[in-house]
KEMINU-458520 format. One record per residue: residue number from 1; x, y, z of N, C-alpha, C, CB in turn. Coordinates in pm, whole numbers, plus 50000, padded with zeros to 5 digits. Glycine has a CB too. Layout:
! KEMINU-458520
NODE  seq    n_u    n_v    n_w   ca_u   ca_v   ca_w    c_u    c_v    c_w   cb_u   cb_v   cb_w
NODE  NUM      X      Y      Z      X      Y      Z      X      Y      Z      X      Y      Z
...
END
This chain:
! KEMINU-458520
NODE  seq    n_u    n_v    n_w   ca_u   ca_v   ca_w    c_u    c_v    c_w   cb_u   cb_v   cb_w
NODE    1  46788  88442  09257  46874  88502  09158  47020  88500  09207  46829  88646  09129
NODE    2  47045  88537  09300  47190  88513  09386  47207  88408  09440  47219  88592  09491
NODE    3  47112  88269  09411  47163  88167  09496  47233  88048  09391  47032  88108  09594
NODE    4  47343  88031  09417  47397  87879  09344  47303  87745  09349  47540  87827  09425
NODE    5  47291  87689  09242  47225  87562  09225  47304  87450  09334  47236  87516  09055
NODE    6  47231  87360  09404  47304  87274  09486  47397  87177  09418  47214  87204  09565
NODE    7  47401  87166  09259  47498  87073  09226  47633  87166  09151  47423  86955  09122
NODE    8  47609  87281  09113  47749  87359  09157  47781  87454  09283  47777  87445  09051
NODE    9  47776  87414  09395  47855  87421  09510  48020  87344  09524  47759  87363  09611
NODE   10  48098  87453  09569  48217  87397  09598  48201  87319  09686  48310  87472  09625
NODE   11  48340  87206  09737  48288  87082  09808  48318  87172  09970  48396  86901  09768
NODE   12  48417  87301  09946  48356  87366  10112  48227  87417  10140  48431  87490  10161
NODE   13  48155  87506  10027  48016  87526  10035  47943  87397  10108  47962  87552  09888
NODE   14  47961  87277  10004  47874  87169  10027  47901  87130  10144  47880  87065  09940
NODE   15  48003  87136  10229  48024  87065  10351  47998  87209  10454  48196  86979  10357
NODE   16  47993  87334  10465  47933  87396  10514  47746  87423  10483  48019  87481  10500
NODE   17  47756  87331  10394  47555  87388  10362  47549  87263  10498  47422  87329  10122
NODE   18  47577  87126  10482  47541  87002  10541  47572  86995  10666  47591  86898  10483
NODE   19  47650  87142  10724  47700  87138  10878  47586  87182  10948  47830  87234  10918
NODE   20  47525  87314  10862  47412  87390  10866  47331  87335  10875  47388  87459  10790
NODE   21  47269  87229  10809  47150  87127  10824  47145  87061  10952  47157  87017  10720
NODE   22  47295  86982  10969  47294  86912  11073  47293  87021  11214  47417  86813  11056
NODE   23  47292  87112  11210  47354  87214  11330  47132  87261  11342  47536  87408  11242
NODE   24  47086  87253  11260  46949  87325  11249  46868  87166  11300  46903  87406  11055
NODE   25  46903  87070  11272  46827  86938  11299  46887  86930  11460  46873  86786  11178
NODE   26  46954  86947  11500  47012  86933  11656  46922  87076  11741  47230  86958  11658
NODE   27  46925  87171  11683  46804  87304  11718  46694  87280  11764  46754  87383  11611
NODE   28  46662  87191  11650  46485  87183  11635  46450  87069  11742  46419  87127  11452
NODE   29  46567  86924  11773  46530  86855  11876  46557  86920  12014  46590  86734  11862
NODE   30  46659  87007  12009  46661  87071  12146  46558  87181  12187  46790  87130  12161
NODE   31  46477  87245  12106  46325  87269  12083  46220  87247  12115  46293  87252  12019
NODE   32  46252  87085  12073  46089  87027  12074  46155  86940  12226  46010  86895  11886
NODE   33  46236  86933  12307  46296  86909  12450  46247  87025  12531  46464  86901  12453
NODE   34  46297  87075  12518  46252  87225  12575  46116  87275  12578  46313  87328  12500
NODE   35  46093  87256  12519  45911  87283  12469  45799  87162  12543  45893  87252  12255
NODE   36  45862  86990  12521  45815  86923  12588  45833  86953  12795  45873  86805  12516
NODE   37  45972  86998  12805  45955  87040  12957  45886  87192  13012  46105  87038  13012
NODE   38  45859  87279  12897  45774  87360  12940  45616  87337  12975  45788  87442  12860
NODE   39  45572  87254  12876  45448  87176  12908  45439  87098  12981  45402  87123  12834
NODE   40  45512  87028  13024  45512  86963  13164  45507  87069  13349  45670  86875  13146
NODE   41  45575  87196  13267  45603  87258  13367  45456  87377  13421  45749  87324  13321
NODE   42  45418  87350  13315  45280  87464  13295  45189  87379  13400  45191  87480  13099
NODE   43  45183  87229  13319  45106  87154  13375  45082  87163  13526  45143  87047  13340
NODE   44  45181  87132  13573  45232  87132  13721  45179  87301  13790  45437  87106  13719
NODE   45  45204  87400  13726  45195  87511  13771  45018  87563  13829  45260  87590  13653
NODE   46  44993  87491  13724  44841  87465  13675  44797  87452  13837  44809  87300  13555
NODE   47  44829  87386  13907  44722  87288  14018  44782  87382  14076  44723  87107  14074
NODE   48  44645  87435  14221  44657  87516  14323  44752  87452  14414  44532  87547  14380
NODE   49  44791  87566  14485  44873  87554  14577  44946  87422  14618  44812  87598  14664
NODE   50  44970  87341  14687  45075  87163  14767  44973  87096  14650  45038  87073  15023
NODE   51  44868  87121  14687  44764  86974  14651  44633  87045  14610  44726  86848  14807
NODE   52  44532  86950  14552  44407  87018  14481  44325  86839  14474  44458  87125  14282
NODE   53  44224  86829  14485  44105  86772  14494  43993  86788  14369  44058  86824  14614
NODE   54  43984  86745  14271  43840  86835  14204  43776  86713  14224  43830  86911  14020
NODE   55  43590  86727  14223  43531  86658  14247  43384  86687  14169  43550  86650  14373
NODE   56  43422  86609  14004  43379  86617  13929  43214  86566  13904  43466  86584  13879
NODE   57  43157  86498  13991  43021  86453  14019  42936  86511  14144  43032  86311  14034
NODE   58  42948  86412  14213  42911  86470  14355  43008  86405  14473  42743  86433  14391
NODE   59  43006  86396  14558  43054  86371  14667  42970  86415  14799  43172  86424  14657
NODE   60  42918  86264  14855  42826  86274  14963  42859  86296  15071  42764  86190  14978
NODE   61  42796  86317  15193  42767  86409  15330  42885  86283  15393  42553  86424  15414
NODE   62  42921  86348  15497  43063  86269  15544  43130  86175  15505  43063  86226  15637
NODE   63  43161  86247  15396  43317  86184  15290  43385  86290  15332  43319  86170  15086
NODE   64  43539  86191  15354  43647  86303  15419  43752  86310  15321  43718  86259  15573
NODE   65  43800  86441  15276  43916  86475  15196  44036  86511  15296  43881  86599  15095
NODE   66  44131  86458  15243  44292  86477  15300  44374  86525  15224  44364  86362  15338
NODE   67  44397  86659  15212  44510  86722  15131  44642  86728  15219  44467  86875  15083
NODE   68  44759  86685  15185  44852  86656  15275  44837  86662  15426  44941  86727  15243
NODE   69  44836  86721  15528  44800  86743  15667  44677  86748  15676  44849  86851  15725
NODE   70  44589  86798  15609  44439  86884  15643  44337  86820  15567  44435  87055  15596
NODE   71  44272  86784  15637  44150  86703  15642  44019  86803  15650  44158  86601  15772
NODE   72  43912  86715  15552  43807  86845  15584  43697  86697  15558  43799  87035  15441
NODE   73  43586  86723  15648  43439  86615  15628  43319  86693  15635  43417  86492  15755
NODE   74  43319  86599  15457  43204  86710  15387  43064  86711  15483  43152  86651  15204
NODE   75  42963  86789  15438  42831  86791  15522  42725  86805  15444  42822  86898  15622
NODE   76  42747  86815  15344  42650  86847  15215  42675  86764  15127  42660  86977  15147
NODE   77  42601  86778  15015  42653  86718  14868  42744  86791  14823  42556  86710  14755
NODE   78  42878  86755  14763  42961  86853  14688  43022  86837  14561  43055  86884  14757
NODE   79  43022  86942  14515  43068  86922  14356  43143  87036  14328  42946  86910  14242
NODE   80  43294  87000  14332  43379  87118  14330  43546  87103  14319  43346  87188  14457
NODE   81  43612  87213  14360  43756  87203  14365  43791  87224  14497  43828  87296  14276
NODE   82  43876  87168  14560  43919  87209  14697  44072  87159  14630  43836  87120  14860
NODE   83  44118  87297  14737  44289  87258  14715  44396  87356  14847  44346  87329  14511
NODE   84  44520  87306  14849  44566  87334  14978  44660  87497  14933  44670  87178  15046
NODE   85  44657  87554  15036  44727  87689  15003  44741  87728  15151  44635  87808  14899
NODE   86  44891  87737  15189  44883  87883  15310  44838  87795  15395  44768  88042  15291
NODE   87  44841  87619  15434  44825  87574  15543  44664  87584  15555  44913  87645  15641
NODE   88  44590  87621  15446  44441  87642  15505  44420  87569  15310  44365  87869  15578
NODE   89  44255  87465  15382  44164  87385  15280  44115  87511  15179  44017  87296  15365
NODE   90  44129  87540  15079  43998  87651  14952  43891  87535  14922  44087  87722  14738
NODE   91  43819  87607  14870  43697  87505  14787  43695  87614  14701  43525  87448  14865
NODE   92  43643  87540  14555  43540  87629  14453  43455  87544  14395  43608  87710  14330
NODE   93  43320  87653  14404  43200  87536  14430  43150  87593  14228  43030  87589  14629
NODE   94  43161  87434  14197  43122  87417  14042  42968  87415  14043  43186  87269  13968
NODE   95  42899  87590  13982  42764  87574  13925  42707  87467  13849  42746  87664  13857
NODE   96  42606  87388  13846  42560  87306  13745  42502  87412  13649  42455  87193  13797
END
């Protein structure tokens, strides 16, 4: 009820509606930038500690994992996550 039809706009209206557009289209890519480096950043956050290992099948009896410095040789069958934290190997052992 209070809004002017877009073909009677004065030509400052019209060149302030089209600044507005262009000022909201520069938003939305700096947005979807921003948004793409937060998901990248999650990603990253995601993995334990320096380094992480998962070991989605099995992994047989002396197979050796190397997370930056630290080395560990398995002795069992394993099926799990190992990852580096605090200078010391974690594991988490995946139930079947």
């Amino acid at each position: 009820m209070y809004q002017t039809p877009l073909g009677e706009l004065t030509c400052e209206q019209n060149f302030q509606y089209e600044q507005t557009g262009n000022q909201y289209e520069r938003l939305m890519v700096q947005i979807y930038i921003l948004d793409e480096k937060r998901k990248s950043i999650m990603d990253m956050l995601e993995s334990k500690g320096g380094g992480e290992i998962t070991i989605g099948q099995m992994a047989f009896p002396d197979a050796c994992l190397q997370i930056k410095s630290m080395q560990k040789k398995l002795s069992d069958l394993t099926k799990g996550t190992f990852y580096a934290e605090n200078n010391q190997l974690h594991f988490i052992k995946v139930l079947n």
